[in-house]
Every structure is written in structure tokens, then in C-alpha cells.
PAKOL-899589 format. One record per residue (C-alpha): x, y, z; residue in three letters; residue number from 1. Coordinates in Angstrom, 2 decimals, decimal comma, always signed. Each point is the difference from the previous one (the first is absolute). Last residue first. Example, Ala and Ser with C-alpha at 12.3 -4.5 7.8 and 13.67 -1.06 7.14 Angstrom:
<atoms>
{u=+13,67 v=-1,06 w=+7,14 rodren=SER lumvo=2}
{u=-1,37 v=-3,44 w=+0,66 rodren=ALA lumvo=1}
</atoms>
This chain:
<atoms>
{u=+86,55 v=+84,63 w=+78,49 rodren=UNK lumvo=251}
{u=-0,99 v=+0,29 w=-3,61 rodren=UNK lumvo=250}
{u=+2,80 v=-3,05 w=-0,78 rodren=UNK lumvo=249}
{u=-0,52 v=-1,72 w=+3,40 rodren=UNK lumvo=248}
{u=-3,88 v=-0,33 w=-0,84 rodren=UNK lumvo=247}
{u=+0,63 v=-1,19 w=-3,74 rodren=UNK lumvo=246}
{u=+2,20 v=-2,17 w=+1,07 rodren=UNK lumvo=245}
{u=-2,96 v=-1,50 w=+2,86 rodren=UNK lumvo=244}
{u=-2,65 v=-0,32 w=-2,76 rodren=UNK lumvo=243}
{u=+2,23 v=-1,56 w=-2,08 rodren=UNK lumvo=242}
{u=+1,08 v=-2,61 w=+2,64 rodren=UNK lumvo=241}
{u=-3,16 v=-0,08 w=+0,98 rodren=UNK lumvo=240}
{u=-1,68 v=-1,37 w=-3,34 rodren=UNK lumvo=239}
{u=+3,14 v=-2,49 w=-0,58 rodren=UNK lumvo=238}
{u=-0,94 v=-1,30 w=+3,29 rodren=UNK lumvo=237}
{u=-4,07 v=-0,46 w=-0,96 rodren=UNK lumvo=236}
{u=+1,19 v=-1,58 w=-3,34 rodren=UNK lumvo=235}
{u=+2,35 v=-2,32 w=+2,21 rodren=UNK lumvo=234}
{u=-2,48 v=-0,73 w=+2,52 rodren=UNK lumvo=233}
{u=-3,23 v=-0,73 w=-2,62 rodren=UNK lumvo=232}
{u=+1,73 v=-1,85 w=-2,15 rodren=UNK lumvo=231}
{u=+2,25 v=-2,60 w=+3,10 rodren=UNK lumvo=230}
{u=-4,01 v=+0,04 w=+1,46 rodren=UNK lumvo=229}
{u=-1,72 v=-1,32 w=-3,15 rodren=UNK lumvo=228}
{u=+2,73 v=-2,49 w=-0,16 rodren=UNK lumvo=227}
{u=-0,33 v=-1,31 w=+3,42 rodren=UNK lumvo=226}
{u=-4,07 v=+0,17 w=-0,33 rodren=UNK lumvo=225}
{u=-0,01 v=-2,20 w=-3,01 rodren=UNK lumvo=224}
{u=+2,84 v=-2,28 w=+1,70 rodren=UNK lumvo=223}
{u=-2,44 v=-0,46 w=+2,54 rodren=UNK lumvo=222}
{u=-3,50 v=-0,41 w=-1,37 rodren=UNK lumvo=221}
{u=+1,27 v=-3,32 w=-1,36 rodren=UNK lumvo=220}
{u=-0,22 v=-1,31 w=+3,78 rodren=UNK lumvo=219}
{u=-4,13 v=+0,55 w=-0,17 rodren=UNK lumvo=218}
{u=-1,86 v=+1,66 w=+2,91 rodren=UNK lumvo=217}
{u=+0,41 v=+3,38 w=+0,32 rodren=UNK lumvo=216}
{u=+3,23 v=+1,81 w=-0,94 rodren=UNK lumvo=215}
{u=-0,12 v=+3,67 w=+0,90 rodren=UNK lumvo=214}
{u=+1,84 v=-0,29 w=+3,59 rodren=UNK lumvo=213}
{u=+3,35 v=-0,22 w=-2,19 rodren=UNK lumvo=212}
{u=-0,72 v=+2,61 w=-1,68 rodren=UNK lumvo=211}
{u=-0,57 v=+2,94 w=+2,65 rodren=UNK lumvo=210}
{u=+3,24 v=-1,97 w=+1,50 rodren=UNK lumvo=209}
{u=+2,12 v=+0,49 w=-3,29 rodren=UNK lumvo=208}
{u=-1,70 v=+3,59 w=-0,38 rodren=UNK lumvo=207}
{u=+0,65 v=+1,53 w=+3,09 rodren=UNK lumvo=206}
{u=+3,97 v=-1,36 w=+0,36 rodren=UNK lumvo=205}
{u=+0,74 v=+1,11 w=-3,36 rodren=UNK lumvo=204}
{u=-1,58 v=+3,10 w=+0,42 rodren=UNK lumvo=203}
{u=+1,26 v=+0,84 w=+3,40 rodren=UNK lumvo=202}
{u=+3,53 v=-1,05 w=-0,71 rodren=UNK lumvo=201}
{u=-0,09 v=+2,18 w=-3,16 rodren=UNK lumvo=200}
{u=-0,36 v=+3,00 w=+2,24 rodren=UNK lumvo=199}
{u=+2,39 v=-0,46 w=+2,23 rodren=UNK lumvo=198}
{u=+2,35 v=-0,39 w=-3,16 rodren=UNK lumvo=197}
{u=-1,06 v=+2,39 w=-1,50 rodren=UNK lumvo=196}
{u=+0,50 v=+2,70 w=+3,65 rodren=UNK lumvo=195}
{u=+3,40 v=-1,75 w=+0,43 rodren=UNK lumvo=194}
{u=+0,89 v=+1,10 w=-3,82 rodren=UNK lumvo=193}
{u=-1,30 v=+3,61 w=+0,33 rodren=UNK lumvo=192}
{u=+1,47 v=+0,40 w=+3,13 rodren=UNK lumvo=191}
{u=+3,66 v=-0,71 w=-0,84 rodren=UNK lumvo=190}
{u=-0,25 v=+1,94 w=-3,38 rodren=UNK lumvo=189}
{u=-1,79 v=+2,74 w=+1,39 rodren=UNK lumvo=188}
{u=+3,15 v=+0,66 w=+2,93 rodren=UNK lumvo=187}
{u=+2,04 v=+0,21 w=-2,87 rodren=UNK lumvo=186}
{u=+2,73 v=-2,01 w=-1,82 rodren=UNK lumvo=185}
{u=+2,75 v=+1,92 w=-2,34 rodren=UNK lumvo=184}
{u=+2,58 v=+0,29 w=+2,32 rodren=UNK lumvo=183}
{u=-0,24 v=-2,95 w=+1,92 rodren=UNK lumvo=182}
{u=+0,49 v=-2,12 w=-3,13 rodren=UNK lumvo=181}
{u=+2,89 v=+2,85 w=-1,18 rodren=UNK lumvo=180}
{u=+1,99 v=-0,97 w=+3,08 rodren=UNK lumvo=179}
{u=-1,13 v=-3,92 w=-0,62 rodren=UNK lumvo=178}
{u=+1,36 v=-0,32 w=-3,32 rodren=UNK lumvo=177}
{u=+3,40 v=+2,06 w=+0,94 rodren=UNK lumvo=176}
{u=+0,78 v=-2,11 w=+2,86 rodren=UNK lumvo=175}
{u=-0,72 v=-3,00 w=-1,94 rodren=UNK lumvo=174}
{u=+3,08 v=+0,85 w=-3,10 rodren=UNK lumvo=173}
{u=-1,94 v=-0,85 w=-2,88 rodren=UNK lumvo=172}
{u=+2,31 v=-2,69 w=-2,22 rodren=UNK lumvo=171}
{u=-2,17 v=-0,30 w=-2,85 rodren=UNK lumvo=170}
{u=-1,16 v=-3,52 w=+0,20 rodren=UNK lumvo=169}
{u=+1,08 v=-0,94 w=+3,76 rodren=UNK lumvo=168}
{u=-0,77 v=+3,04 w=+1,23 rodren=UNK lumvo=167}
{u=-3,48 v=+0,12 w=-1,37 rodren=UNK lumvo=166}
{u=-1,11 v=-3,23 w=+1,18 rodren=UNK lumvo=165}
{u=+1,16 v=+0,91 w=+3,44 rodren=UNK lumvo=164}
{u=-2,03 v=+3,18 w=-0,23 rodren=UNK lumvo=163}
{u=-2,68 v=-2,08 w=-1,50 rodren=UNK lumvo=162}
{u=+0,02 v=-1,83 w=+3,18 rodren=UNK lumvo=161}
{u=-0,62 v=+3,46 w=+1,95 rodren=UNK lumvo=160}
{u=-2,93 v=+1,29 w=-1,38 rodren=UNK lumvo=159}
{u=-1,85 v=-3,29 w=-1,17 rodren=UNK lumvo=158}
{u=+0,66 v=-1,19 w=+3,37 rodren=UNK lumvo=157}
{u=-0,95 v=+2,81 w=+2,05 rodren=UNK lumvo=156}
{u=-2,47 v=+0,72 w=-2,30 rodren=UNK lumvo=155}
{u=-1,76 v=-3,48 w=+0,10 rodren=UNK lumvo=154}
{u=+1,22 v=-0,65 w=+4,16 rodren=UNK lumvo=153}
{u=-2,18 v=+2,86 w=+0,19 rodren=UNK lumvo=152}
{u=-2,79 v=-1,44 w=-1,82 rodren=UNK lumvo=151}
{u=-0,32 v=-2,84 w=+1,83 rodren=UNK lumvo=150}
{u=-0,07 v=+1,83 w=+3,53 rodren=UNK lumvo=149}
{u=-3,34 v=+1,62 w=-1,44 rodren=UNK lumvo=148}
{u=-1,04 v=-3,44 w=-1,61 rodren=UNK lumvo=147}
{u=+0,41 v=-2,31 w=+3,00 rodren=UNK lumvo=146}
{u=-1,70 v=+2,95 w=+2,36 rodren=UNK lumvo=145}
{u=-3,37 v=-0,35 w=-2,69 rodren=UNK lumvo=144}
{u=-0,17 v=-3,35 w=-0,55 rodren=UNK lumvo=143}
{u=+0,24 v=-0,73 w=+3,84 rodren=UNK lumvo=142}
{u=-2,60 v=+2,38 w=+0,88 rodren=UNK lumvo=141}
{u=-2,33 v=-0,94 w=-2,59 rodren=UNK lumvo=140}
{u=+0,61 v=-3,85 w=+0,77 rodren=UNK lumvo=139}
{u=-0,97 v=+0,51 w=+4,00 rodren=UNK lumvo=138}
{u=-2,89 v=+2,02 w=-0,87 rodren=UNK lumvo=137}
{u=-1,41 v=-2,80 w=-2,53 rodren=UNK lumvo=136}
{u=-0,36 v=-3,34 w=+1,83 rodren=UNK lumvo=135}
{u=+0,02 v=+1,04 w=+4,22 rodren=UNK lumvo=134}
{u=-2,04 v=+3,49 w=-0,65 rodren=UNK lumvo=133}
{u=-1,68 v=-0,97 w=-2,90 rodren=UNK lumvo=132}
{u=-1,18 v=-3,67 w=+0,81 rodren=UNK lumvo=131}
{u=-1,55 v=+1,77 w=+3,03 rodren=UNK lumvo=130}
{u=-0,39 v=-2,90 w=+2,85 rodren=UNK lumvo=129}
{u=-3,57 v=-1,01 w=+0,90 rodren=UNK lumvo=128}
{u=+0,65 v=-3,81 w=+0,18 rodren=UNK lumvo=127}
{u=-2,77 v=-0,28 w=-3,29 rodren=UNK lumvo=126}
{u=+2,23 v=+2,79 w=-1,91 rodren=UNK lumvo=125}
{u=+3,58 v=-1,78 w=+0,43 rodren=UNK lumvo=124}
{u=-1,87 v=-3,25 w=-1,25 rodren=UNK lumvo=123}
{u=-1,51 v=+2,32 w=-2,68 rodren=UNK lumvo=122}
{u=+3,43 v=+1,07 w=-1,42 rodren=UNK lumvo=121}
{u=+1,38 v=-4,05 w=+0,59 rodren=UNK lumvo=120}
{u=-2,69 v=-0,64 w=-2,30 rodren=UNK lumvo=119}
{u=+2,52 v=-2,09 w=-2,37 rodren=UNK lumvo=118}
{u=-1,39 v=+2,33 w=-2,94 rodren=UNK lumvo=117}
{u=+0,45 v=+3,25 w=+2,23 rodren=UNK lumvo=116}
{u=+3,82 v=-1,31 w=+0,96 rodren=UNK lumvo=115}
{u=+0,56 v=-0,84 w=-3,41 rodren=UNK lumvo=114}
{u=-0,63 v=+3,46 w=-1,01 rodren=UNK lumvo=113}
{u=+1,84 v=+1,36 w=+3,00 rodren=UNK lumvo=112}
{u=+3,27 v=-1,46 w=-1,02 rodren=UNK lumvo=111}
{u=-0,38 v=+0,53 w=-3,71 rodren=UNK lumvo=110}
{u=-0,52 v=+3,55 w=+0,33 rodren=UNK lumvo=109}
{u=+2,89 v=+0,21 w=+2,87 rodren=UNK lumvo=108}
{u=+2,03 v=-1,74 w=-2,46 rodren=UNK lumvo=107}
{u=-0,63 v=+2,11 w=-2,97 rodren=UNK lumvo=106}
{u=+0,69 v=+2,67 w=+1,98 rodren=UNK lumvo=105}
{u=+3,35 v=-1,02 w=+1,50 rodren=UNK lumvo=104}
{u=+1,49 v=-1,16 w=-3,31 rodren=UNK lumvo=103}
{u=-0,95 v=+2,00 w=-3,02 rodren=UNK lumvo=102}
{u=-1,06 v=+2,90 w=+2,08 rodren=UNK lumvo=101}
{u=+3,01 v=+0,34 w=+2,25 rodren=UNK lumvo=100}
{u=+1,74 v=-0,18 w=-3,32 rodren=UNK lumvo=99}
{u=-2,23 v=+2,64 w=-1,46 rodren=UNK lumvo=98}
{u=+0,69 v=+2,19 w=+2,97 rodren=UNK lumvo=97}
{u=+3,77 v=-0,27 w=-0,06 rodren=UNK lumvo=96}
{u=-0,28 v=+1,06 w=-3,76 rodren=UNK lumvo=95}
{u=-2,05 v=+3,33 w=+0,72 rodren=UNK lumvo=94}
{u=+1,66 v=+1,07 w=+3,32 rodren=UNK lumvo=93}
{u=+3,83 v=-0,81 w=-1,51 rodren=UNK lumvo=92}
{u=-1,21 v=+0,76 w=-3,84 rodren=UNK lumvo=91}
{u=-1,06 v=+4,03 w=+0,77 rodren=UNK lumvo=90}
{u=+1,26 v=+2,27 w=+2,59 rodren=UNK lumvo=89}
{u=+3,16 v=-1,94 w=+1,20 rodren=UNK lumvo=88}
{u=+1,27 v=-1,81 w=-3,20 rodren=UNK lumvo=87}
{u=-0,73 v=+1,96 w=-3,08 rodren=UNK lumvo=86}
{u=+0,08 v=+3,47 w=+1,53 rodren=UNK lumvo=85}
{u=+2,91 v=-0,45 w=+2,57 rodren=UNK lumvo=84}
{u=+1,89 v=-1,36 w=-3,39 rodren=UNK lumvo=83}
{u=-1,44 v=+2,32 w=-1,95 rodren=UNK lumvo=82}
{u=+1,27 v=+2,59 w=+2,39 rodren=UNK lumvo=81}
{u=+3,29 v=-1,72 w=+0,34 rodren=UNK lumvo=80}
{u=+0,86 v=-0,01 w=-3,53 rodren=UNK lumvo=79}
{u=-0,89 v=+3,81 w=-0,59 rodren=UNK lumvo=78}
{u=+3,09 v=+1,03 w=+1,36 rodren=UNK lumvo=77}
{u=+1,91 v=-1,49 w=-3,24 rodren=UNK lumvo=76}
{u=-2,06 v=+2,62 w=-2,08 rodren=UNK lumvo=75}
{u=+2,18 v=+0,76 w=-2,69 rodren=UNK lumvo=74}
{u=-1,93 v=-1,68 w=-2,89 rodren=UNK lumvo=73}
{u=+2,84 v=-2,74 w=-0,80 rodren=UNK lumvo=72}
{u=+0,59 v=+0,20 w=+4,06 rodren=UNK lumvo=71}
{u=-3,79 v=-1,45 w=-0,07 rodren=UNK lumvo=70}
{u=+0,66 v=-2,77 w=-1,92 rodren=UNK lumvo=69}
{u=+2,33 v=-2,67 w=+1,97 rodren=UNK lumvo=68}
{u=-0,50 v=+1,06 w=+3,46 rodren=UNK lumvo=67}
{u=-3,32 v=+0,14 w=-0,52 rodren=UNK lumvo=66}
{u=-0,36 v=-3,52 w=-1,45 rodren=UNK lumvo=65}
{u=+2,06 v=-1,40 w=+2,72 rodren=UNK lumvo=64}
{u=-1,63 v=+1,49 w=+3,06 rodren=UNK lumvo=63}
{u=-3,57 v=-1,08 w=-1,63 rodren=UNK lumvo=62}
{u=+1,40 v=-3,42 w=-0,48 rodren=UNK lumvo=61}
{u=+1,41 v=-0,60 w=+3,10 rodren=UNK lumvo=60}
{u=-2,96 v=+1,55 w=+1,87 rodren=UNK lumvo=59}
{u=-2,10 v=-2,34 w=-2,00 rodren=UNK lumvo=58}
{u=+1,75 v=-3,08 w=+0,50 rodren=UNK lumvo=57}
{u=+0,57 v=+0,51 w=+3,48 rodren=UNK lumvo=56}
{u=-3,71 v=+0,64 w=+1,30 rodren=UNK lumvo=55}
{u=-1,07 v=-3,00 w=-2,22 rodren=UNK lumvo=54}
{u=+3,05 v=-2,43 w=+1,45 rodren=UNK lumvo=53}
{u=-0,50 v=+1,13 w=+3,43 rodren=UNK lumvo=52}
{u=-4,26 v=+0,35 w=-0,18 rodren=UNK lumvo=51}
{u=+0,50 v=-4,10 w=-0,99 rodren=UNK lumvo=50}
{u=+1,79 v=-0,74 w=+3,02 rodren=UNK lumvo=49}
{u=-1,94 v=+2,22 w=+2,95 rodren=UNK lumvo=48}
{u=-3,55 v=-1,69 w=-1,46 rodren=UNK lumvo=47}
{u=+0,77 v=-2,65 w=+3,04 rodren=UNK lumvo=46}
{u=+0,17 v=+2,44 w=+3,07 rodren=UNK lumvo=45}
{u=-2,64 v=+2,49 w=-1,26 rodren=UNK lumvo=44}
{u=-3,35 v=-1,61 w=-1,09 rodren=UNK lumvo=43}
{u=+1,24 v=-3,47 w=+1,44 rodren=UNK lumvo=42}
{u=+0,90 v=+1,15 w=+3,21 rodren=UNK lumvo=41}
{u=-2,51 v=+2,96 w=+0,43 rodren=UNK lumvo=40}
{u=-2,79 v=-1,96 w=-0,60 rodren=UNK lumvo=39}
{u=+1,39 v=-3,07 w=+2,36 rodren=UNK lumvo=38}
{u=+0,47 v=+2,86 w=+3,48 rodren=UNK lumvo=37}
{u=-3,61 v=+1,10 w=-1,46 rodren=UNK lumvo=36}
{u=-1,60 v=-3,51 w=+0,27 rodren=UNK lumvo=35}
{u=+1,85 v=-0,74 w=+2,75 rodren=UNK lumvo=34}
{u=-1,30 v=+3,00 w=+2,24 rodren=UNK lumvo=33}
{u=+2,02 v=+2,45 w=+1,49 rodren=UNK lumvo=32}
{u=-2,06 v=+2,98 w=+0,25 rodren=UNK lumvo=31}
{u=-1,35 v=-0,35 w=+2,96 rodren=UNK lumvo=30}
{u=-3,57 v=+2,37 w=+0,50 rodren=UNK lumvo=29}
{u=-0,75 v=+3,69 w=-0,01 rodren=UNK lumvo=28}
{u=+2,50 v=+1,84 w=-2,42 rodren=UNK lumvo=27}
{u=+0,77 v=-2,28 w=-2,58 rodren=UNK lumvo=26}
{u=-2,75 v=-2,73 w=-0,08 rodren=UNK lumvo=25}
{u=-2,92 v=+2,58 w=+0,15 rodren=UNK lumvo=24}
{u=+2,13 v=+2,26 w=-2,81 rodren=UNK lumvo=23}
{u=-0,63 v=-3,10 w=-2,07 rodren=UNK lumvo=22}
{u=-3,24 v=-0,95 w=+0,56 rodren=UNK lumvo=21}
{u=-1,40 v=+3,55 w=-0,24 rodren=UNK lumvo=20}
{u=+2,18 v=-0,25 w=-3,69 rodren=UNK lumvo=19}
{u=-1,96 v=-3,02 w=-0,76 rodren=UNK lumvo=18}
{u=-3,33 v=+2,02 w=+0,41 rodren=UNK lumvo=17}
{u=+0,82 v=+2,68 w=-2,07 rodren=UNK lumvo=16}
{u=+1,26 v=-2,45 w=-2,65 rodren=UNK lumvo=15}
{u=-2,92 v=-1,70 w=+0,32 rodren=UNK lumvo=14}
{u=-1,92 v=+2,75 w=-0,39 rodren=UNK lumvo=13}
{u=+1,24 v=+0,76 w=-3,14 rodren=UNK lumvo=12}
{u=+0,57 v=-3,02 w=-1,80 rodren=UNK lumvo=11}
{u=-4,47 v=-0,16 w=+0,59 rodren=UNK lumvo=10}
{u=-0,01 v=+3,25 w=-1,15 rodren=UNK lumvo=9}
{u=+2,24 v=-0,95 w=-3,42 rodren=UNK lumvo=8}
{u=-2,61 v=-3,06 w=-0,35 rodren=UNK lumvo=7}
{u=-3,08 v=+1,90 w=+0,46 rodren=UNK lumvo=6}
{u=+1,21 v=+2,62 w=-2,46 rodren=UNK lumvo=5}
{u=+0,60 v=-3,01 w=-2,47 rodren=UNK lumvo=4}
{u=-3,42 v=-1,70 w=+0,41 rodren=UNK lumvo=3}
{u=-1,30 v=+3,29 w=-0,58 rodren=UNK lumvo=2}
{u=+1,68 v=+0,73 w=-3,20 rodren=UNK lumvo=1}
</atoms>
């Protein structure tokens, strides 16, 4: 028990410190370092594919199911909320995040572990330079812009490419599709979603570095750490996403 209450504070205040670090590098020094300009490449630029096909598939087949059933029920209208619902509140944050976490965390973990075993961490220490500000701030602001702007392109693409889907299958006219898209989204929708996926970008950011500075000596440490850190940031996301519904639902 008191090894694991030393463990959480120890997360803790590294977190707290990290964030310093990263609001130091935002506001008060240049932000345009490589290591952030690369973060945000290959944590946004290059997981754009695979978010398309996901983000497509299920708008297309939540359009298509609803359109299919619900009219049975008489409540056609309803196929836009769930599809709002499904897509925007819930799977776009949730499933962007765990594919930020498969791929950008894990590498961050592993990228920082062997940087600890290789000593490069203690070179950066001995020459007086902050491993977190110039290793770790630059990757938690990187994950976390890549996965807000991610999840937009998620529901626009999952919104509107199902639309397409949808026409094609069961002849929706577009203009109708997006008049009753607009009619049916809120305000709470839009926020709840960027405020996830915000959210989620801090997490999975926090944790792969926090991780990643774990391993101590031995190279078989890393994968350990990597795959304690994918567990821990996709049960902590799944946490705050509830959390965060629930919020937006008493709100």
C-alpha cells in the first residue's frame, strides 16, 4: 500500500512538473523545436490514413443501420442523434486516442527508454540541460495538438463520408443529411468532444514520457514499461471519458 501511494505521488509530481515545462516552452521561450515540429508529424500527419478508413466505416455503418431500422420504429429523426452520439461525443475522442496510444505512445515510451539505457538522459543531465523541458515538454505538446486536430478530421470524416456512403446505398439526397446534421448538433456536442480529446492528449502524452523515463538500466525494461504505459493510458482515457459524459450529461 505504501509502495503504491509513493508511486501514484511520485506520477503526480511529475506530471505537475512536466506541465511547468510545457507552458515554459509555450508562452516564454520558441516553440518551434524539431522534436515537436517531428511529434506532431508522425502523431498527426501519418495516423491521417488509418483515422479515414475507421472514421468512415463507422459513420457509414451507423448512418446505414439507422436508416434501415429506425423508420420500422418511427423514429427516422433519431438517426442523426445517434449518429452525433456515436461518432462525435463518444468513439471519435475515445478511438482517436487509443490510436495515438498504440502508435505515438508506445513510441515515445520506447524512445525515452532507450534513451535512459544509452545514457543519453544523464548526458543531457551532466551538461545541465532539463531532459524534461527539451525531451518530454516538446512530446506532450505535440501529442496533445496532433490529437485535438485528429479528432476533428474523425467527425468530420466519419460525419460526412458516411453521408457519401449513405447516398450511394440508400440514395440520401446530401442536402437533406446535412440540414438535419446541423439541426440536431449542439453547442455541447462540439465542446464536449474537443474538451476529450484535449484531455486524452494530456494523458497519453503524460504517461508515455512519465514511462519512458522509468526504465533504468536494462534494455528489456523497455517494452515492460511501453506496455505498462499503452494499460495505464487507455484505462486512464476510458476513465475521463466517463467522467467527462457524465459531466456534460448533469451539466
Amino acid at each position: 500500500m505504501r509502495h503504491a501511494t509513493n508511486n501514484i505521488l511520485s506520477a503526480l509530481g511529475y506530471a505537475i512538473v512536466l506541465h511547468r515545462e510545457s507552458l515554459s516552452l509555450l508562452f516564454r521561450r520558441k516553440i518551434t523545436s524539431p522534436v515537436l515540429i517531428s511529434q506532431v508529424y508522425f502523431t498527426g500527419v501519418e495516423a491521417l490514413p488509418i483515422l479515414a478508413v475507421i472514421s468512415l466505416g463507422i459513420g457509414a455503418a451507423v448512418i446505414i443501420q439507422g436508416v434501415s431500422l429506425l423508420p420500422k420504429f418511427g423514429q427516422s429523426e433519431l438517426t442523426y442523434k445517434i449518429l452525433i452520439l456515436v461518432i462525435t461525443r463518444e468513439l471519435g475522442p475515445l478511438l482517436t486516442a487509443l490510436i495515438i496510444a498504440a502508435r505515438s505512445g508506445s513510441a515515445i515510451t520506447t524512445e525515452l527508454g532507450n534513451m535512459v539505457v544509452d545514457h543519453e538522459v544523464e548526458a543531457y543531465v551532466a551538461a545541465g540541460i532539463n531532459p524534461l523541458y527539451h525531451l518530454a515538454a516538446p512530446r506532450v505538446i505535440g501529442v496533445t495538438v496532433a490529437m485535438v486536430f485528429l479528432n476533428l478530421y474523425f467527425n468530420l470524416f466519419g460525419l460526412l463520408g458516411s453521408c457519401w456512403i449513405a447516398s450511394l446505398i440508400h440514395g440520401l439526397p446530401i442536402g437533406d443529411y446535412l440540414g438535419n446534421l446541423v439541426m440536431v448538433m449542439s453547442a455541447g456536442d462540439v465542446l464536449s468532444s474537443l474538451l476529450k480529446s484535449f484531455v486524452f492528449g494530456i494523458i497519453l502524452s503524460t504517461v508515455a514520457t512519465y514511462y519512458g523515463f522509468q526504465v533504468q538500466r536494462a534494455v528489456t525494461e523497455v517494452p515492460q514499461k511501453t506496455i505498462q504505459s499503452l494499460g495505464i493510458s487507455m484505462t486512464l482515457c476510458i476513465l475521463a471519458s466517463t467522467v467527462i459524459t457524465v459531466l456534460f450529461l448533469l451539466g
